[in-house]
N, C-alpha and C positions, 0 to 999 in steps of 0.2 A: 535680585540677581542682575547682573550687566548684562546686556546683548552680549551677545555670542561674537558680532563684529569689533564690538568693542575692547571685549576678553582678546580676542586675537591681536589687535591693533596693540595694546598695551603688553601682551606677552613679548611682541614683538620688536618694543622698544620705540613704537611710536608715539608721539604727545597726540592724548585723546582730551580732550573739551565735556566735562563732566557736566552736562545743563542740570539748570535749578539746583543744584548741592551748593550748598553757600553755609554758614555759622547763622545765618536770620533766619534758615529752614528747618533747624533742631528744634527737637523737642525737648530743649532743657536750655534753661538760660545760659547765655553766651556773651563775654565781654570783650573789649580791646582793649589792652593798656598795654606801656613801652617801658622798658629798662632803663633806669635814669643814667644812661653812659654820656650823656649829653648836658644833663643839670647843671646848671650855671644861674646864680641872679647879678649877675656885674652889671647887667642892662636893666635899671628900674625899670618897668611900664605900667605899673597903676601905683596910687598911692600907700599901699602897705609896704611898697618896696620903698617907696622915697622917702617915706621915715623913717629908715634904718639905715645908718650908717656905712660905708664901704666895707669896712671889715664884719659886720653884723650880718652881712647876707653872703660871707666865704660858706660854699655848701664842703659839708662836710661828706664827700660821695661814698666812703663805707661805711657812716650811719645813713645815708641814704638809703643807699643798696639793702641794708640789711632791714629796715622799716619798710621800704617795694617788697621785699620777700615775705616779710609777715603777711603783708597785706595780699600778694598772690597766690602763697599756698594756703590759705586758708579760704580764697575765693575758687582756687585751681580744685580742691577738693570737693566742691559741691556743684562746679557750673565748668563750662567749656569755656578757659581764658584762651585769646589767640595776642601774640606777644608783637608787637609792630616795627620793622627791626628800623634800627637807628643806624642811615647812612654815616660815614667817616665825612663828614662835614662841621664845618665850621657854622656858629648861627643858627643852632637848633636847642638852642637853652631852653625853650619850653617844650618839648617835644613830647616829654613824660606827661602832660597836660591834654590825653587825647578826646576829652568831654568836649572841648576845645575845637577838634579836627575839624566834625562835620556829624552828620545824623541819619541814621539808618530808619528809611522810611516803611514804617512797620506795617500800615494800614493796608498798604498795595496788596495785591493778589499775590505777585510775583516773587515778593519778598527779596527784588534785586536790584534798588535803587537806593544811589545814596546820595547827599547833598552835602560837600562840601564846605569849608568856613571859607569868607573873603574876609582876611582880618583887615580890621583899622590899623592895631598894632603894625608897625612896620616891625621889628624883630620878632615875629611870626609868621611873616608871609610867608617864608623858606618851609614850614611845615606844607602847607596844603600839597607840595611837591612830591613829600613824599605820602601822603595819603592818599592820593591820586595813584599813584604808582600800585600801590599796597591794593587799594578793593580793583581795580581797575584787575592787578594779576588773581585776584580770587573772585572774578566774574561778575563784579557790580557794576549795573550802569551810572556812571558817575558822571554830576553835572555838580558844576560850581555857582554856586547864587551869583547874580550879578550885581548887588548890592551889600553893603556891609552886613555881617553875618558870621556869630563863633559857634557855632554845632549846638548842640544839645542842655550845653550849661543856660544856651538861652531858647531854646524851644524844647518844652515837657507835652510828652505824649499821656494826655487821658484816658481815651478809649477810642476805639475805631478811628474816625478820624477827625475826632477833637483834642486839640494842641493850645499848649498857654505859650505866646513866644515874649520876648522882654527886647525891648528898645531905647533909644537915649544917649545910650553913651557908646556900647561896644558896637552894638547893629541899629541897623535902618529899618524901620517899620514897612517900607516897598519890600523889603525881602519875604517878609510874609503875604501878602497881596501877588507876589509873583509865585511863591509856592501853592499858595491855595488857586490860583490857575492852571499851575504845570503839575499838578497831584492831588489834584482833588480833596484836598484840606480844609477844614476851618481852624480858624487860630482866630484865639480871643488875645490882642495883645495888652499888655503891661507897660508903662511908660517908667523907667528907671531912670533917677535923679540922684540918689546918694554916690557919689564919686566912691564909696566902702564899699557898697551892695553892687558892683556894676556889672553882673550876668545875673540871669534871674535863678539860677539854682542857689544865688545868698538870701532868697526872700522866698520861695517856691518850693513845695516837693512834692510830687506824685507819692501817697502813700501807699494806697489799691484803685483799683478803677472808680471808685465814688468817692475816697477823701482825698482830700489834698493839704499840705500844712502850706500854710498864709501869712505871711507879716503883714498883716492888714491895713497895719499903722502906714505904711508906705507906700499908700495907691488910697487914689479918689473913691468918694462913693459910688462914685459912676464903673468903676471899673470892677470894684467888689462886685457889684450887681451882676455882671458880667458872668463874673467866676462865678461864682452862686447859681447862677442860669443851667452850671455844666457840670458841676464836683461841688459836694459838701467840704465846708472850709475847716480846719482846725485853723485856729488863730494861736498865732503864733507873735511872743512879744516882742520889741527891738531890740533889747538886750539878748534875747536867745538866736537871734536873727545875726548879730553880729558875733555870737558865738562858733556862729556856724552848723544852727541845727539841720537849719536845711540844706547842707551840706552834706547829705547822707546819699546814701545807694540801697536799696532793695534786694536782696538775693534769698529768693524763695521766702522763708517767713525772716527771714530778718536785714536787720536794718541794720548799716554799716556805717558809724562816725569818726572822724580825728577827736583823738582828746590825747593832750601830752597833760593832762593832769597828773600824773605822776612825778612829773619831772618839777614840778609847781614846790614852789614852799607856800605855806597858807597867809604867808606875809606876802607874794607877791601880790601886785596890781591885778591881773584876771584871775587869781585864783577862785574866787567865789561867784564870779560869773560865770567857768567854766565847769564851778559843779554845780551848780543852779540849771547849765543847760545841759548838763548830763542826767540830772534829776529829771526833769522836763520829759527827755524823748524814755528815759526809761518807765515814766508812768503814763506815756500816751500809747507805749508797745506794748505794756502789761492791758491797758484796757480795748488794743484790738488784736491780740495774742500773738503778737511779733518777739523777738527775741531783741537784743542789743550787742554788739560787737563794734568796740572800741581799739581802735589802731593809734600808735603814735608818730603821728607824718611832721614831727617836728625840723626839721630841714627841710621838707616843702612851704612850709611857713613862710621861709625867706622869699619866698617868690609871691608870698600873698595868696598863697594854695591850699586850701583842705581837702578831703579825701574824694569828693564828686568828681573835683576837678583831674583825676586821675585813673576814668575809667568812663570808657564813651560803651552803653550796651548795643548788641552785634542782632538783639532781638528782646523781647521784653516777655518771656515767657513766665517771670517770675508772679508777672500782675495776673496770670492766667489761674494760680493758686488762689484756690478761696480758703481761709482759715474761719477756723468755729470754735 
């Protein structure tokens, strides 16, 4: 029940300040993702985009739009999606990319702090503007890294407050060293080299609080060790790695991937990589009783984007299920 001051202030047409009610304080998991009104790849910035040709990354916005809708009401029906609206601005082509924005710091007490991306990408910086804007009016304390740093694609919450974050190419390893002093974090980090894999959600994924799927291949023994110290690893190969396994989301017992393997002839080039990595996560789901839910985000592809990259979570309530 509301205070009684409060009931009155609000009958009354007053703006009342709702403390601690925030999407990180449900009890049901909660996402952020954006309407692709914005989608554009005209501006390559990694190399998936610079080997496709100008006309090869024309997005086609009502296949877009209508592959975002599969993949929201079908997330909208089991979890609390909040939708992040997309200013009338020029310069916001990745914007549908909000894994991307910044990261919602679960471990706190408070469950009202967020940390912000500082891109490298110079045609993303225009985003953090409005993400600022956005938790800022739904009550989050919002600080911006002061070092290079892309949200959540490259720091994975474990448990409490152990964190895998990824450096190299996108972010700076000081951004984790200043987090773990301003929020009392540990982060074990990852050194990312493949110009393909360059956020560490192309090598990394939180499964439940004790596994994690690994490309192994793609980190020293010294860092493995690391991992191993904090999450049991599923190893994960480079070919499924650059399928895009760990490219998934978690929403209560299942697991969420792109695959345009429909759209495939079995004579193309990735066809049989991409049922190979389909196979892959659907026998590692069956043996810790997850589900599979395959989406087809193929005009995010132009931009070098599978389905993680299109959903930053608001709280992580899903890793709170225990299946048997």
């Amino acid at each position: 029940m509301l205070a009684y001051d409060t009931r009155k202030s609000i009958l009354s047409g007053e703006s009342v300040a709702l403390p601690n009610l925030n999407p990180t304080t449900l009890d049901r998991p909660a996402y952020l993702l954006n309407v692709p009104f914005s989608l554009q790849a005209q501006t390559p910035n990694n190399i998936w985009m610079q080997e496709l040709k100008p006309d090869e990354r024309n997005v086609d916005i009502s296949k877009a739009l209508k592959q975002f809708l599969q993949l929201y009401n079908f997330m909208a029906a089991e979890s609390v999606v909040y939708l992040l609206p997309t200013p009338r601005l020029q310069g916001l082509q990745d914007l549908v990319y909000t894994a991307n924005l910044g990261i919602v710091i679960d471990h706190i007490p408070d469950h009202n702090s967020v940390i912000l991306s500082n891109f490298s990408s110079k045609v993303r910086i225009p985003e953090s503007n409005v993400g600022e804007r956005f938790f800022q009016d739904m009550g989050y304390n919002v600080v911006t890294s002061p070092f290079h740093f892309e949200g959540e694609a490259e720091l994975k919450h474990l448990f409490d407050n152990v964190y895998v974050g990824g450096y190299g190419i996108r972010s700076d390893e000081r951004a984790y060293r200043w987090m773990e002093e301003q929020f009392d974090m540990k982060i074990v980090t990852l050194k990312e080299s493949d110009p393909y894999l360059y956020h560490l959600d192309c090598t990394l994924f939180p499964l439940t609080k004790e596994n994690t799927f690994m490309c192994t291949s793609m980190y020293s023994k010294e860092e493995i060790k690391q991992i191993e110290s904090v999450t049991n690893i599923i190893d994960i190969s480079q070919d499924d790695a650059f399928s895009g396994i760990c490219n998934s989301v978690r929403m209560g017992n299942i697991i969420m991937n792109a695959s345009n393997i429909h759209e495939m002839k079995r004579s193309d080039e990735y066809y049989n990589s991409e049922l190979q990595k389909n196979r892959t996560l659907e026998d590692i789901a069956v043996r810790f009783g997850f589900e599979v839910a395959f989406f087809n985000m193929s005009e995010f592809l132009k931009s070098g984007a599978l389905l993680s990259c299109m959903v930053m979570h608001l709280n992580r309530k899903s890793y709170d299920i225990k299946l048997t």
